[in-house]
C-alpha positions as a LaTeX table, in Angstrom:
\begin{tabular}{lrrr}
\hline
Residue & $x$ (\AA) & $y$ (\AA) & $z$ (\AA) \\
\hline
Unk1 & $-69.80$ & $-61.83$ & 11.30 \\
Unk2 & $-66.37$ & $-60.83$ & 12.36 \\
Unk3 & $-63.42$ & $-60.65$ & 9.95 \\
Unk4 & $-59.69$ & $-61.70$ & 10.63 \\
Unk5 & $-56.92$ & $-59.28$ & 8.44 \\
Unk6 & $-54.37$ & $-60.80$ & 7.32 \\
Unk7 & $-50.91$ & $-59.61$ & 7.83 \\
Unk8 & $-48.60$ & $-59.24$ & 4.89 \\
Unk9 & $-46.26$ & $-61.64$ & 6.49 \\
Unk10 & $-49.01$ & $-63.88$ & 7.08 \\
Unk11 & $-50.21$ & $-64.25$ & 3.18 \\
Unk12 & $-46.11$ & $-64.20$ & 2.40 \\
Unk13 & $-45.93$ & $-67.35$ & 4.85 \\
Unk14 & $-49.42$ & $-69.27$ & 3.47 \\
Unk15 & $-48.46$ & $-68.49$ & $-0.38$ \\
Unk16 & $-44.78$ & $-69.72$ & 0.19 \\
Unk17 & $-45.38$ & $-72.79$ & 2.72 \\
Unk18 & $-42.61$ & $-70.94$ & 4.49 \\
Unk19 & $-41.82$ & $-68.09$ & 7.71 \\
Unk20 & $-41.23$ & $-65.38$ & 5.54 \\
Unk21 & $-38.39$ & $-63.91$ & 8.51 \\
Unk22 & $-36.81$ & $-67.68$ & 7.60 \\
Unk23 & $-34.53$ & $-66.07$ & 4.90 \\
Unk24 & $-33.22$ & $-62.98$ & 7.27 \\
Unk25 & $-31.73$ & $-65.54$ & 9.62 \\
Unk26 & $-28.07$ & $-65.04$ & 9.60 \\
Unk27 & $-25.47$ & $-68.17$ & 8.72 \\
Unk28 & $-22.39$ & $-68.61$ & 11.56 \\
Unk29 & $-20.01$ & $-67.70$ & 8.68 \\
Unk30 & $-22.06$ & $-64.73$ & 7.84 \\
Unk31 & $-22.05$ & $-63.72$ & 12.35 \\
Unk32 & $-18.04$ & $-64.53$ & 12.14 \\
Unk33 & $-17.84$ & $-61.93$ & 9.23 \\
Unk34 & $-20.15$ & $-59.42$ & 11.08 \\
Unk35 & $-18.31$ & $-59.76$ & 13.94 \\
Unk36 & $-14.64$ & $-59.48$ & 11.72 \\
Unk37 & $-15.94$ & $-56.10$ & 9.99 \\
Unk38 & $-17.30$ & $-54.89$ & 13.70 \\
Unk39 & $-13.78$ & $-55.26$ & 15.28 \\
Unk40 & $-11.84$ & $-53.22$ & 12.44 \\
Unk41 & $-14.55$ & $-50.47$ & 13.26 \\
Unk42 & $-14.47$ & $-50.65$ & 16.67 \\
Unk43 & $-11.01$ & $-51.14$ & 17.01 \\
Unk44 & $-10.71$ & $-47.48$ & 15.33 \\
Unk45 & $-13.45$ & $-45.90$ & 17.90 \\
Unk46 & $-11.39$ & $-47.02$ & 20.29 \\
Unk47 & $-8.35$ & $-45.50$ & 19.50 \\
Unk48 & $-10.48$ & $-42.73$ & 18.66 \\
Unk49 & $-11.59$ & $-42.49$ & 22.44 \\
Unk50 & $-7.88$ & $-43.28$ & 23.45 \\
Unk51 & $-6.96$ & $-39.95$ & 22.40 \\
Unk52 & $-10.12$ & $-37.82$ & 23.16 \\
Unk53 & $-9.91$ & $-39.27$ & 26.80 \\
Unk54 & $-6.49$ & $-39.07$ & 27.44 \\
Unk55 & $-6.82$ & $-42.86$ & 28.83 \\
Unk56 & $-6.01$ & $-46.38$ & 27.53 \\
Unk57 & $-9.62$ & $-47.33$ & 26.12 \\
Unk58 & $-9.79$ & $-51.05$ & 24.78 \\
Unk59 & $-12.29$ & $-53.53$ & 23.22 \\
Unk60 & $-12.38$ & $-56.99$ & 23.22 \\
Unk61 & $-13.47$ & $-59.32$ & 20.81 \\
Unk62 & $-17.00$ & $-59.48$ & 20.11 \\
Unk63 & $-19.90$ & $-62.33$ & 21.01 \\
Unk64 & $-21.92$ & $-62.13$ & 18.32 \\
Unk65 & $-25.16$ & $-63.77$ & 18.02 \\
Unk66 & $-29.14$ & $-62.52$ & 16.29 \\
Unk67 & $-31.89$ & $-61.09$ & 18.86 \\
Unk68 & $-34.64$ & $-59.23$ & 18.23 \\
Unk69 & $-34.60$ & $-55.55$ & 20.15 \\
Unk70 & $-37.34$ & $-57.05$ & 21.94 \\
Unk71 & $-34.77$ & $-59.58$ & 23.64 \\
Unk72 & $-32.05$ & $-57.31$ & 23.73 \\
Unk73 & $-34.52$ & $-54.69$ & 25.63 \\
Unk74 & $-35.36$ & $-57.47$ & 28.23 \\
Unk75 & $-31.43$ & $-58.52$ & 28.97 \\
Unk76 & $-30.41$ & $-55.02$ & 29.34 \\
Unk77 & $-33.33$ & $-53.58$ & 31.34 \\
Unk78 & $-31.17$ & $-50.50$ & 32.12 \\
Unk79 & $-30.77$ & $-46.98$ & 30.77 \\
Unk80 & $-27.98$ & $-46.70$ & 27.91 \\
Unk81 & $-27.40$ & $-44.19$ & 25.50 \\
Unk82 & $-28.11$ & $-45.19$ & 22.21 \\
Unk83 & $-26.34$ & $-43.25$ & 19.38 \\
Unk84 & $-27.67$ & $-43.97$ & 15.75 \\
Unk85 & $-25.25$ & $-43.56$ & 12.72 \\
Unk86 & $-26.61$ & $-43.76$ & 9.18 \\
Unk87 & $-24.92$ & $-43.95$ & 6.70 \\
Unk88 & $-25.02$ & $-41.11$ & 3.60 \\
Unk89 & $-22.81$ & $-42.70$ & 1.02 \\
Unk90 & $-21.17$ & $-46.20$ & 0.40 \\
Unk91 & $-23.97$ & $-48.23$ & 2.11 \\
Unk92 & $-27.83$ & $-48.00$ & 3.01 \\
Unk93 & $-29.02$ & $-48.10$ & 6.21 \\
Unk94 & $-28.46$ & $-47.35$ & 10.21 \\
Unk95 & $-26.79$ & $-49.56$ & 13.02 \\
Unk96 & $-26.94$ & $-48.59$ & 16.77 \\
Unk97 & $-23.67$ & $-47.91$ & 19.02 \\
Unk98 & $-25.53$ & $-48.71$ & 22.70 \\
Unk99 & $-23.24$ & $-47.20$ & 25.68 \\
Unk100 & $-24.02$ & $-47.84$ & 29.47 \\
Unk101 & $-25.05$ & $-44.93$ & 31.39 \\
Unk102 & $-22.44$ & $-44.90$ & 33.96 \\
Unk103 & $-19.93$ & $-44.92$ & 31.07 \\
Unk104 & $-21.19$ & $-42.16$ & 29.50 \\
Unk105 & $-20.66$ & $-39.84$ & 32.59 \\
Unk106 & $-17.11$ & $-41.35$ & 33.64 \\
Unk107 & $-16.56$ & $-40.51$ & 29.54 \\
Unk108 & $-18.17$ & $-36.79$ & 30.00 \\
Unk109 & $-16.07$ & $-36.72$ & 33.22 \\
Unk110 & $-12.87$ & $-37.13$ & 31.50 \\
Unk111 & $-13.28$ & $-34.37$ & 28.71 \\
Unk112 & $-13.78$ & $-31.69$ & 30.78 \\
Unk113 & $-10.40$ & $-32.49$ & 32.65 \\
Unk114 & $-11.79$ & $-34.91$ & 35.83 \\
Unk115 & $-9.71$ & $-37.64$ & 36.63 \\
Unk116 & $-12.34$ & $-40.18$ & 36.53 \\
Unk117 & $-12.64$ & $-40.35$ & 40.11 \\
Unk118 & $-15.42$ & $-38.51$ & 40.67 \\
Unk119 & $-17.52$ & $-38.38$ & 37.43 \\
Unk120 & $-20.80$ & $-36.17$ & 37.05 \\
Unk121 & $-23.90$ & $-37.28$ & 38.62 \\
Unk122 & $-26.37$ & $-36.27$ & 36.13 \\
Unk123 & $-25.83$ & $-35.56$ & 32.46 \\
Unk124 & $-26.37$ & $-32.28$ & 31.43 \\
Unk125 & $-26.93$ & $-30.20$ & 28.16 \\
Unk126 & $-23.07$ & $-29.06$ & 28.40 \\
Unk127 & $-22.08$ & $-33.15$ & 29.19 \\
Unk128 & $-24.26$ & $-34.48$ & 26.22 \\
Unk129 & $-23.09$ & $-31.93$ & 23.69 \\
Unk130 & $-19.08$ & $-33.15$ & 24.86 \\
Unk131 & $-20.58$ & $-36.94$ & 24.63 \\
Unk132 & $-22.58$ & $-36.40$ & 21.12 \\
Unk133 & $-18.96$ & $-34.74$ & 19.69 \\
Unk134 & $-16.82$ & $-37.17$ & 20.87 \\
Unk135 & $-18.85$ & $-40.10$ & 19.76 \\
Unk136 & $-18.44$ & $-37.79$ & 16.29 \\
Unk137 & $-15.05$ & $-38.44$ & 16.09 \\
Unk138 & $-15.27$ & $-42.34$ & 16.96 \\
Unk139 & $-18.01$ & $-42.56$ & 13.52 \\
Unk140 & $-15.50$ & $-40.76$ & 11.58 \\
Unk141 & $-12.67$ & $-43.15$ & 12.65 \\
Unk142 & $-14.98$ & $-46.01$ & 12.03 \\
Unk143 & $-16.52$ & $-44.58$ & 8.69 \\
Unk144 & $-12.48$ & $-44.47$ & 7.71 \\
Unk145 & $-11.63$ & $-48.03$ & 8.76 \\
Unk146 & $-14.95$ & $-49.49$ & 6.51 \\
Unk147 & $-13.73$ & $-47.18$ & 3.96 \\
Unk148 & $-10.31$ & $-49.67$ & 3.63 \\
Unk149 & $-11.76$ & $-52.49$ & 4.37 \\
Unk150 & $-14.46$ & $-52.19$ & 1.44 \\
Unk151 & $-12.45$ & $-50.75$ & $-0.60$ \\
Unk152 & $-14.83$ & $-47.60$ & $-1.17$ \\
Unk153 & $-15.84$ & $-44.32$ & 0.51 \\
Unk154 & $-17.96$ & $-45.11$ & 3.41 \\
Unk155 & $-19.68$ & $-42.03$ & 4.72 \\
Unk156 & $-21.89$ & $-41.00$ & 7.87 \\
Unk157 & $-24.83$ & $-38.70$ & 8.75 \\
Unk158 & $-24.11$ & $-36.31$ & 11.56 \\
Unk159 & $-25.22$ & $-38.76$ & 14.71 \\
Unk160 & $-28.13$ & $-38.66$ & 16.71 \\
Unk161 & $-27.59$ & $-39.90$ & 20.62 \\
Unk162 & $-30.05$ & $-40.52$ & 23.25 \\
Unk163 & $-30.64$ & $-41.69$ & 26.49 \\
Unk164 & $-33.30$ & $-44.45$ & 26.70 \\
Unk165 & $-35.04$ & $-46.64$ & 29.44 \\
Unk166 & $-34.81$ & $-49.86$ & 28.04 \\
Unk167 & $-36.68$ & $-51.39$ & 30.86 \\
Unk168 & $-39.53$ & $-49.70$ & 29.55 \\
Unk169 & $-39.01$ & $-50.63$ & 26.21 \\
Unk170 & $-37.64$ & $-47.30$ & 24.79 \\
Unk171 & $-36.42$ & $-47.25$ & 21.24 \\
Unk172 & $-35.14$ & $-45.41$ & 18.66 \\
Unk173 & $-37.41$ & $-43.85$ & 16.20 \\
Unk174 & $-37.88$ & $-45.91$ & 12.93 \\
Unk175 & $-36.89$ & $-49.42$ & 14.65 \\
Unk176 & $-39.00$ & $-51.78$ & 16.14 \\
Unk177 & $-39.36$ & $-54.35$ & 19.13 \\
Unk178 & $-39.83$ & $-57.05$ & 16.57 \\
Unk179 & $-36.98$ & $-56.48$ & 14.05 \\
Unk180 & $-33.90$ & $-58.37$ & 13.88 \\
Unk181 & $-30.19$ & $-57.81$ & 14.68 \\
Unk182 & $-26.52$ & $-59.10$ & 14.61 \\
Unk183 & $-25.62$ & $-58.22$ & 18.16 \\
Unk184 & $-21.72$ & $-57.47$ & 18.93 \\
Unk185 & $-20.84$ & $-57.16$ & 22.81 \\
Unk186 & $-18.13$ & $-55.85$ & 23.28 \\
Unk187 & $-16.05$ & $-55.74$ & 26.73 \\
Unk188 & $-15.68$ & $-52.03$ & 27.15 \\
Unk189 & $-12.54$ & $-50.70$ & 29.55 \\
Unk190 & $-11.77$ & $-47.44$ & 30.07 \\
Unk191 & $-8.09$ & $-47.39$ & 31.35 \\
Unk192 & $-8.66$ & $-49.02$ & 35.36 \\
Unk193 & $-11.56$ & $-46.18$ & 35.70 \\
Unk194 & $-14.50$ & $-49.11$ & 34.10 \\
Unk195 & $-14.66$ & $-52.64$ & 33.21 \\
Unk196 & $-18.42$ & $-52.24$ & 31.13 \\
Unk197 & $-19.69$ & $-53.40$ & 27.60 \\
Unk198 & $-20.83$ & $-51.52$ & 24.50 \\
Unk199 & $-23.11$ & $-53.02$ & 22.40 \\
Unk200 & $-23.52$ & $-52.71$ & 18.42 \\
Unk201 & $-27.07$ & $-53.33$ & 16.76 \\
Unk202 & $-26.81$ & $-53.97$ & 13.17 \\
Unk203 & $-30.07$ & $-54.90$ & 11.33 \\
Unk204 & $-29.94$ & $-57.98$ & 9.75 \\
Unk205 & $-30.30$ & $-56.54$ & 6.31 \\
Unk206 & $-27.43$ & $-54.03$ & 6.46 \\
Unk207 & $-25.42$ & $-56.83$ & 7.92 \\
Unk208 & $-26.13$ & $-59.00$ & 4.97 \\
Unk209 & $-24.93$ & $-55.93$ & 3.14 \\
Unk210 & $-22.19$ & $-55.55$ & 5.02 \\
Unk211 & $-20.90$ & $-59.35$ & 4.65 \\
Unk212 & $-21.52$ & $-58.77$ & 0.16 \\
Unk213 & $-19.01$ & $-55.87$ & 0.92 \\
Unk214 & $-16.33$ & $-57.76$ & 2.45 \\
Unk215 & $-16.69$ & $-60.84$ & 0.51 \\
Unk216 & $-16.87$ & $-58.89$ & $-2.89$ \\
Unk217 & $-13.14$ & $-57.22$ & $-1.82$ \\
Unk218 & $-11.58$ & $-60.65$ & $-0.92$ \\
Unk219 & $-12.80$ & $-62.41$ & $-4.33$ \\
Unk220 & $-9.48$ & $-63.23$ & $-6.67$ \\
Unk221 & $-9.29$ & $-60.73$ & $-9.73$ \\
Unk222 & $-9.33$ & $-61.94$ & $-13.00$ \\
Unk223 & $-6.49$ & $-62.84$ & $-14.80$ \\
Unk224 & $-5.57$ & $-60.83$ & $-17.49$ \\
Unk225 & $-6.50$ & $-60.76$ & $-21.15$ \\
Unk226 & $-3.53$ & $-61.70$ & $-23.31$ \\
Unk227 & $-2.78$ & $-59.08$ & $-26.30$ \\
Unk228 & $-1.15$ & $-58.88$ & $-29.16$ \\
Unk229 & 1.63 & $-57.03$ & $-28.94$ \\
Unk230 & 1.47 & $-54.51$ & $-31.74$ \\
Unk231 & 4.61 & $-54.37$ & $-34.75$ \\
Unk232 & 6.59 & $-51.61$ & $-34.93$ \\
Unk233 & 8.06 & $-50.70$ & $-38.53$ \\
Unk234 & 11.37 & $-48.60$ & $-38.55$ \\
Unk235 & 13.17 & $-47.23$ & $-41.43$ \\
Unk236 & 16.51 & $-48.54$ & $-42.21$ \\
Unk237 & 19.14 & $-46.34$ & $-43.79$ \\
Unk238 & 18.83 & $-48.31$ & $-46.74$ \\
Unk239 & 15.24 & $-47.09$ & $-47.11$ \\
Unk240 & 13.21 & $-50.34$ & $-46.89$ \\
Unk241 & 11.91 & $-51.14$ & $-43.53$ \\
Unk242 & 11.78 & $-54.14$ & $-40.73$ \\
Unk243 & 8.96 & $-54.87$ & $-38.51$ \\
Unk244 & 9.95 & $-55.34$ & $-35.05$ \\
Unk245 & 7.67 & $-56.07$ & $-31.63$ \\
Unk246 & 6.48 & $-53.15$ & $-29.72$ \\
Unk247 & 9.11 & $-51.94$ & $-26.67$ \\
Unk248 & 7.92 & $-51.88$ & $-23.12$ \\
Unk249 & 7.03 & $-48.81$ & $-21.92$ \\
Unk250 & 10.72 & $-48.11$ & $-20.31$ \\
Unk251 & 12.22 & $-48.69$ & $-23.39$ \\
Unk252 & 14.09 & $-45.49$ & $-25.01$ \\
Unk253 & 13.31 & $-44.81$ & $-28.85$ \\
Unk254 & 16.24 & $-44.10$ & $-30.53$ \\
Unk255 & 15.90 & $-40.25$ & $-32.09$ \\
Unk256 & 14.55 & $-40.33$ & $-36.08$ \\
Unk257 & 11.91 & $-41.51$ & $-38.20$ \\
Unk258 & 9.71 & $-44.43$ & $-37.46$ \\
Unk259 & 6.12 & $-45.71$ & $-38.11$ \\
Unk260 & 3.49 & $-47.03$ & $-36.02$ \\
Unk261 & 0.78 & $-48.76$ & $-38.23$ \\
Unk262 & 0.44 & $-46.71$ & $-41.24$ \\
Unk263 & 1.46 & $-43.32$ & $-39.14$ \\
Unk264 & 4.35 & $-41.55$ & $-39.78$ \\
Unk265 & 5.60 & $-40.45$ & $-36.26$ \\
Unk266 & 9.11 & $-38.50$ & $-35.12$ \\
Unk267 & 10.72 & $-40.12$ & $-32.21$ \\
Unk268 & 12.60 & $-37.75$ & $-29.99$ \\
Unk269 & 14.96 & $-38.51$ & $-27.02$ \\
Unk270 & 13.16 & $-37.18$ & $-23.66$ \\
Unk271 & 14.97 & $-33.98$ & $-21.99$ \\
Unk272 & 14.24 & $-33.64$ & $-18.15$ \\
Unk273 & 15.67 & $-30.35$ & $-16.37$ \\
Unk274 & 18.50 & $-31.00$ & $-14.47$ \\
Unk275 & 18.83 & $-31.25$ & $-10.69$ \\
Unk276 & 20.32 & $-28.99$ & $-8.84$ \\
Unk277 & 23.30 & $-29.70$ & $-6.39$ \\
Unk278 & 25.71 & $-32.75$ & $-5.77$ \\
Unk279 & 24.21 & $-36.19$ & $-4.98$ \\
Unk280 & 24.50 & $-37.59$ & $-1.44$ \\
Unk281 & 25.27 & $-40.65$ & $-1.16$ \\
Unk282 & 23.54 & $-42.75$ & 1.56 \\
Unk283 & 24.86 & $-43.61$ & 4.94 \\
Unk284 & 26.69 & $-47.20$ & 5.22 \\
Unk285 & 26.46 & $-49.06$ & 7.75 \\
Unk286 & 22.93 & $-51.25$ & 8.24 \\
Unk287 & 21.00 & $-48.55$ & 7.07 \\
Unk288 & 20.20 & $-50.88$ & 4.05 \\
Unk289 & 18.11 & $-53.27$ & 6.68 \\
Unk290 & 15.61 & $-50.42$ & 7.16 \\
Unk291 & 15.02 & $-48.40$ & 4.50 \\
Unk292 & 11.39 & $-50.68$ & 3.75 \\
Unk293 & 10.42 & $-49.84$ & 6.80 \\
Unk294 & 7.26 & $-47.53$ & 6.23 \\
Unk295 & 6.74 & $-44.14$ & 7.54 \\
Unk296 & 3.85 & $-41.91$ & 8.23 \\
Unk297 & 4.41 & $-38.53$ & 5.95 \\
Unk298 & 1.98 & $-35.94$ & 7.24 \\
Unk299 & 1.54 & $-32.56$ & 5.67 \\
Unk300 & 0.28 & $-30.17$ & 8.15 \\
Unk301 & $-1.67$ & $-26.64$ & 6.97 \\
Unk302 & $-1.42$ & $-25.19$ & 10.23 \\
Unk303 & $-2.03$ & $-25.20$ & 14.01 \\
Unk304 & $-3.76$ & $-23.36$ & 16.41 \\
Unk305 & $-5.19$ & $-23.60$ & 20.37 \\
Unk306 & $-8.60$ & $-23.50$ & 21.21 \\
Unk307 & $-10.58$ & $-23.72$ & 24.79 \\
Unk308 & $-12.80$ & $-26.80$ & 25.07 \\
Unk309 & $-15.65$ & $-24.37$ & 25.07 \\
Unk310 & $-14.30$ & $-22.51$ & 22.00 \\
Unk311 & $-14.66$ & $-26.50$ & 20.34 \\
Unk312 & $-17.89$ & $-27.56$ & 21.94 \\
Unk313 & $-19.25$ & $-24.22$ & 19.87 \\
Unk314 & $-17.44$ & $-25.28$ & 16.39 \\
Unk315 & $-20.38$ & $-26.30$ & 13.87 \\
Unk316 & $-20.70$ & $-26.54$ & 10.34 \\
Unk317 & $-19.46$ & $-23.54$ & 8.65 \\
Unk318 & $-17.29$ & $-22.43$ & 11.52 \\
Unk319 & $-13.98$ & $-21.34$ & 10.69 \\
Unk320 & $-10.56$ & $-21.72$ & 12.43 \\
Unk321 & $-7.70$ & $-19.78$ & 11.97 \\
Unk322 & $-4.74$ & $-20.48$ & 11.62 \\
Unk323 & $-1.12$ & $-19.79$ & 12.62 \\
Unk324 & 0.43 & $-19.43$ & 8.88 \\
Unk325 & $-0.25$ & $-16.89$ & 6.85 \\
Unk326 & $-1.58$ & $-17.49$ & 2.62 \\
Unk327 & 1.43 & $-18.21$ & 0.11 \\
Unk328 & 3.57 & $-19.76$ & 3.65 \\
Unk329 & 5.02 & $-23.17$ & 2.86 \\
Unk330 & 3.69 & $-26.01$ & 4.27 \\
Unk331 & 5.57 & $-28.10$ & 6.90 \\
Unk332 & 6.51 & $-31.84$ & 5.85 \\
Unk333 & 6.49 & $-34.28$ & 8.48 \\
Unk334 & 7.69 & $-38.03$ & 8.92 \\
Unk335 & 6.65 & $-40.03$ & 12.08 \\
Unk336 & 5.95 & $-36.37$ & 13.47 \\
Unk337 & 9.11 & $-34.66$ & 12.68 \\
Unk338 & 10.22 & $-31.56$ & 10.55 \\
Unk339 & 11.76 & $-32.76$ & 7.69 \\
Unk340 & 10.93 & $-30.52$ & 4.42 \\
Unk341 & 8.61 & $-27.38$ & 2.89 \\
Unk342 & 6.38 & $-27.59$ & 0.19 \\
Unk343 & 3.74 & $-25.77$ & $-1.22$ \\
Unk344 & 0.58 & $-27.19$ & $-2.54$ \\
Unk345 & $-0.51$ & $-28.47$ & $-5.85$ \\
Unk346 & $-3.33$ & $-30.17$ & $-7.71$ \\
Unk347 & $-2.56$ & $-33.02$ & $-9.99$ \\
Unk348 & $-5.58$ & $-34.39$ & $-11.79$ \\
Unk349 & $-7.89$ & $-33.17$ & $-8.84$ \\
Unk350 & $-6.21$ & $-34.60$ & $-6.54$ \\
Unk351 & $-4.18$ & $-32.64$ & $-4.01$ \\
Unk352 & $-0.26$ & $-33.11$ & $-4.13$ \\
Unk353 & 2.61 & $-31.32$ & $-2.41$ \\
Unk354 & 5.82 & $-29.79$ & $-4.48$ \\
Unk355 & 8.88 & $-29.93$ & $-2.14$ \\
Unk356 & 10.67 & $-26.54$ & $-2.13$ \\
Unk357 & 12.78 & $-26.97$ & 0.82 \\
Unk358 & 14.28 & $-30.08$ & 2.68 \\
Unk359 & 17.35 & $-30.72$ & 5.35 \\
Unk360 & 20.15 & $-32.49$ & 4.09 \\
Unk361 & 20.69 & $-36.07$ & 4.13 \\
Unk362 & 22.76 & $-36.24$ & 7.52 \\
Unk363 & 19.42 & $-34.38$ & 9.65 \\
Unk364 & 17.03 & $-36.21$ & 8.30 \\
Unk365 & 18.71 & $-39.12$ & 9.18 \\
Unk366 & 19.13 & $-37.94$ & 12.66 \\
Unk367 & 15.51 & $-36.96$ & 12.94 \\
Unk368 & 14.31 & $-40.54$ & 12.30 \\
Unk369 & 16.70 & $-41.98$ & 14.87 \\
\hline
\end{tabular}
């Protein structure tokens, strides 16, 4: 006699009445959200690129829609590289970054100093290690845009690209041909050089994840408590007392005896060190219709110059010098420019920068022009 097992999806499905994959479906609203959070990431890889190319790279706006790899496999039928970012803190789980091949040279092209006119044929050890460090630098970017949008620190593993033959149904390690995905395409240009698409996988689990995340930081917060606002009794000269309500925090205690409760405390004025040199008085003129205008401030350690080679060999624990020297001040910058010295500081473990030298009102001014 011959004996059927059952799967577990198959007992899941005749215990329930119910496909058991019926509750991984994604909603529209959840693939609009998927596709939202996608663009902030993607939006930051491609500036990342921008810069590591030296070209205009842009994305579109995703089409976003569920297919198993399987499918996905079978439209594509072409070699990609796939890279494969996990994540190591902030939220559990993997999602794919697929790149067409021919973009990957024209990319690998580009860092070593081509002008995208005649890109590499073949990609070789030296191409893949520039391709696997700039798509580095894009995850970073795109671990710091989640990080913002979820309103907590969203970390990566070090990435892990490959080239696959999707027409023969190559995949990543640890996914299958079965399981489900939210599938961004994105249109892909790099400058004039390529009009392609890039693809992002996200399992259908970690996208569910992904859309908790996002709604949990747009929920209203709570209103407030109401409290009591605490008496204050003071001594009057004649000896007997008054209760009176608590002052805000900006209020100034006069100097002399008071009590708080049953404690007998000593209020004294607050002393601050004077500071030194004349106040400058700002600039007339419509200066007053810009001065909520932000700026980027930048504190900058230190530069050096490096060959690409020198880079492509940088690892963890490798160390770069520096041009400044230990105990040199710090260079201030805003929107890129010069403006002040400093030295740095820690301030409840966080660090923090103590201004020791700055340009005068009248250069700073002209610096921002």
């Amino acid at each position: 006699m011959d004996y059927y097992r059952l799967s577990q999806a198959e007992i899941d499905m005749l215990l329930g009445g119910t496909d058991s994959s019926e509750g991984e479906a994604l909603s529209e609203s959840e693939m609009d959200t998927v596709g939202e959070i996608g663009t902030t990431a993607m939006n930051a890889a491609a500036t990342s690129l921008s810069e590591l190319l030296a070209v205009n790279v842009s994305l579109t706006n995703p089409r976003v829609s569920e297919a198993t790899l399987e499918q996905f496999c079978t439209d594509t039928a072409a070699a990609t590289y796939i890279a494969k970012i996990t994540f190591q803190e902030g939220l559990n789980g993997s999602f794919y970054l697929v790149f067409q091949e021919s973009d990957m040279l024209l990319g690998a092209g580009l860092i070593f100093g081509n002008d995208g006119s005649n890109p590499p044929e073949t990609m070789g050890e030296m191409e893949l290690s520039a391709i696997a460090e700039a798509v580095s630098q894009l995850s970073g970017n795109m671990m710091t845009a989640l990080s913002s949008l979820f309103k907590k620190k969203v970390i990566s593993e070090p990435i892990d690209i490959q080239r696959y033959d999707l027409a023969l149904l190559e995949t990543p390690i640890g996914i299958t041909l079965d399981d489900h995905f939210a599938k961004s395409v994105y249109r892909f240009e790099i400058g004039t050089l390529s009009d392609s698409v890039l693809t992002m996988l996200i399992p259908v689990p970690l996208a569910k994840d992904m859309v908790r995340a996002f709604e949990a930081t747009t929920m209203p917060a709570p209103a407030p408590t109401p409290t009591a606002t605490q008496p204050v009794t003071t001594a009057s000269p004649r000896g007997d007392t008054a209760a009176v309500a608590a002052p805000p925090a900006s209020f100034a205690m006069p100097q002399g005896a008071a009590t708080v409760g049953n404690e007998a405390v000593n209020a004294q004025p607050v002393s601050f060190a004077p500071f030194g040199g004349q106040s400058v008085p700002l600039a007339t003129g419509n200066l007053s219709l810009i001065l909520d205008v932000p700026l980027q401030i930048t504190v900058e350690l230190g530069r050096t110059r490096k060959q690409i080679k020198d880079v492509l060999e940088l690892g963890a624990g490798s160390i770069i010098e520096l041009d400044k020297l230990t105990g040199d001040p710090v260079d201030i910058l805003i929107n890129g420019k010069a403006i002040a010295e400093g030295e740095v500081v820690i301030i409840d473990e966080n660090f923090a920068v103590r201004i020791t030298k700055i340009k005068n009102l009248a250069d700073r001014l002209g610096l921002l022009q």
